[in-house]
N, C-alpha and C positions, 0 to 999 in steps of 0.2 A: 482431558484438558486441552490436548495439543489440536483435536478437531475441533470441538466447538467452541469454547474460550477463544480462542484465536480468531475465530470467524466471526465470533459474534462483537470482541473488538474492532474488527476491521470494517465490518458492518457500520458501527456505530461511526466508527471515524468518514466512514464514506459518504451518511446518510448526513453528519455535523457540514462536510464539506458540498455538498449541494444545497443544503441549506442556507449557505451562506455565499456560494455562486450560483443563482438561480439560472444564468444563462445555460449554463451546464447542466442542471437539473431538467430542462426543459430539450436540450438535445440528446440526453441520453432517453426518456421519457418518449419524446417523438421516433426512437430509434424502436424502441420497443415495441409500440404501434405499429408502425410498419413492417416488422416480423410478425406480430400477431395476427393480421390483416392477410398474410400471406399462408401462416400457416396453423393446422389446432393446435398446438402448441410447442410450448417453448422448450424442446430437447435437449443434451447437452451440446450435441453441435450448432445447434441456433445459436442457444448461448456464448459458445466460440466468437459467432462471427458478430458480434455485438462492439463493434471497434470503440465507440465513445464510450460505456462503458469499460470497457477493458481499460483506456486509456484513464477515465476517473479512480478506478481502483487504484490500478498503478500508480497512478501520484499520492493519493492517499497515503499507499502504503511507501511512499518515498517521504512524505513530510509524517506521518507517524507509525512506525516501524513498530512491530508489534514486540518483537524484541531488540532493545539498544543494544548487545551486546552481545557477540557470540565467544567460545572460548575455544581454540583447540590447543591442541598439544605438537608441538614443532616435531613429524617424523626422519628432519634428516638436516643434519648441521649445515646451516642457510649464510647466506651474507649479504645482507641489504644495502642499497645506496641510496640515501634522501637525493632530494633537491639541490643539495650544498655542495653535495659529492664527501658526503660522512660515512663511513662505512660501518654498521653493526650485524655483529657475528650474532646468530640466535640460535643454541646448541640443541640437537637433538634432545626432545624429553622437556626443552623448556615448555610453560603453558604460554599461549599466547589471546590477547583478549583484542578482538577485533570492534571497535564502534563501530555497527549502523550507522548509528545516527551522525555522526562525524563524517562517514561518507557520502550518505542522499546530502547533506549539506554543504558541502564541497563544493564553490562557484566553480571551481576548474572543471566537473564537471556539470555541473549543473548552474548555470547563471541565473542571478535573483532567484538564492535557492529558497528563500521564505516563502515564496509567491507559492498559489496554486496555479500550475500549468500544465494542465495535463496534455497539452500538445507534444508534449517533451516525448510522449510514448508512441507518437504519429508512428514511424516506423523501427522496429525493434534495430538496436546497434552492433554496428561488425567488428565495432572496437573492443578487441580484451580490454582495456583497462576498463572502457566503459563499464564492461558487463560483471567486471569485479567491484563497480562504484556503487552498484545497486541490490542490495540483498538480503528482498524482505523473508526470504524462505531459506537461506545461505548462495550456497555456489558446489559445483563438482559432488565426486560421491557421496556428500555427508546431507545433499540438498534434503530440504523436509521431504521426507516421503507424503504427507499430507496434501504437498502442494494441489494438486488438482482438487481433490476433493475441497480444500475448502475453499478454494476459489469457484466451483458451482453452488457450495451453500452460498456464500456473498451473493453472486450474482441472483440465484433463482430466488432468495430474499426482498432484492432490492428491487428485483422485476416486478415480483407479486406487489411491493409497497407502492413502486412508483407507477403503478399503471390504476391503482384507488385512490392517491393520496398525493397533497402535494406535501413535500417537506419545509418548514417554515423554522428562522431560529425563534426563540422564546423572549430574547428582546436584541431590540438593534447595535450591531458592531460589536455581538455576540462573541466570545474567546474562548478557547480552551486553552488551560492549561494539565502538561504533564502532572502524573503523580509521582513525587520523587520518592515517596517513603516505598513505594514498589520495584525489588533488585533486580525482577527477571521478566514479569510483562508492562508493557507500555499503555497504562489503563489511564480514562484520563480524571485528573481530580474533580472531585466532587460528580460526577456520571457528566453525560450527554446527555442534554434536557432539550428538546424539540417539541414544535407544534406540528399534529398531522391534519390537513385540511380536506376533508372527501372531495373528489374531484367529482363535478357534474357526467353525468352517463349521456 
């Protein structure tokens, strides 16, 4: 579940969101071309260096987090300060439930966080907090160990699709909406319905 399920949601959400930013669609697509053009194929270092893509994923998976919510368990009696200057004591052993999704959307971090911008991922940030605002795989040693891997399934996925096919929505000013009756992945109601259009050779 945690490799493919995962991938094949994030997939979905990546492929809804070009479909619906064609200009995007069409820079990662020309990205891909010119790696192919250069080399027999697409390895996972190529893949690497794929920056528009990488950068579409990423917002992706900042505007739909595969998992809203992470849980851990408080290993050492903490004391927090909000914004107000409130002080809460959080005791060793408490469980603590962290939103995602409450964090990609956070304009302090992220401005017009509804928008897709995948520019936001132009250059990775030096900022801790930043890198604490963003966490489609978690953070520190509990990070998914999956992380690479399914980030080449995404990728070598989307290459193969978008180098035959253009991605099209299914009707205009197309939406998704979350499924709430789901407590632990972020799957979206009723599927992701796309048209694929063969591209001319």
């Amino acid at each position: 579940m945690d490799g493919y399920n995962t991938s094949s949601i994030v997939l979905c959400f990546t492929m809804y969101e070009l479909a619906v930013n064609p200009e995007w669609q069409h820079r990662v697509r020309n990205e891909i071309k010119s790696m192919v053009e250069n080399y027999t194929e697409l390895t996972y270092d190529i893949l690497l260096e794929l920056n528009n893509m990488n950068m579409v994923i990423s917002e992706t998976m900042r505007l739909n987090p595969v998992i809203g919510t992470m849980t851990r368990i408080c290993t050492k009696t903490t004391s927090l300060v909000d914004e107000e200057g409130n002080t809460f004591r959080v005791e060793e052993g408490t469980p603590v439930a962290i939103s995602v999704y409450a964090l990609h959307m956070d304009p302090q971090y992220y401005p017009s966080p509804e928008e897709f911008k995948p520019e936001r991922f132009l250059t990775p940030s030096q900022d801790a907090d930043q890198r604490y605002a963003y966490l489609p795989f978690g953070e520190g040693p509990r990070i998914c160990p999956g992380m690479k891997f399914g980030q080449m399934v995404v990728k070598a996925c989307l290459a193969a699709i978008l180098l035959n096919f253009e991605i099209l929505p299914t009707k205009p000013n197309q939406k998704i909406e979350p499924d709430t009756s789901s407590s632990f992945l972020n799957i979206a109601k009723g599927g992701v319905w796309l048209k694929f259009k063969p591209l001319q050779k």
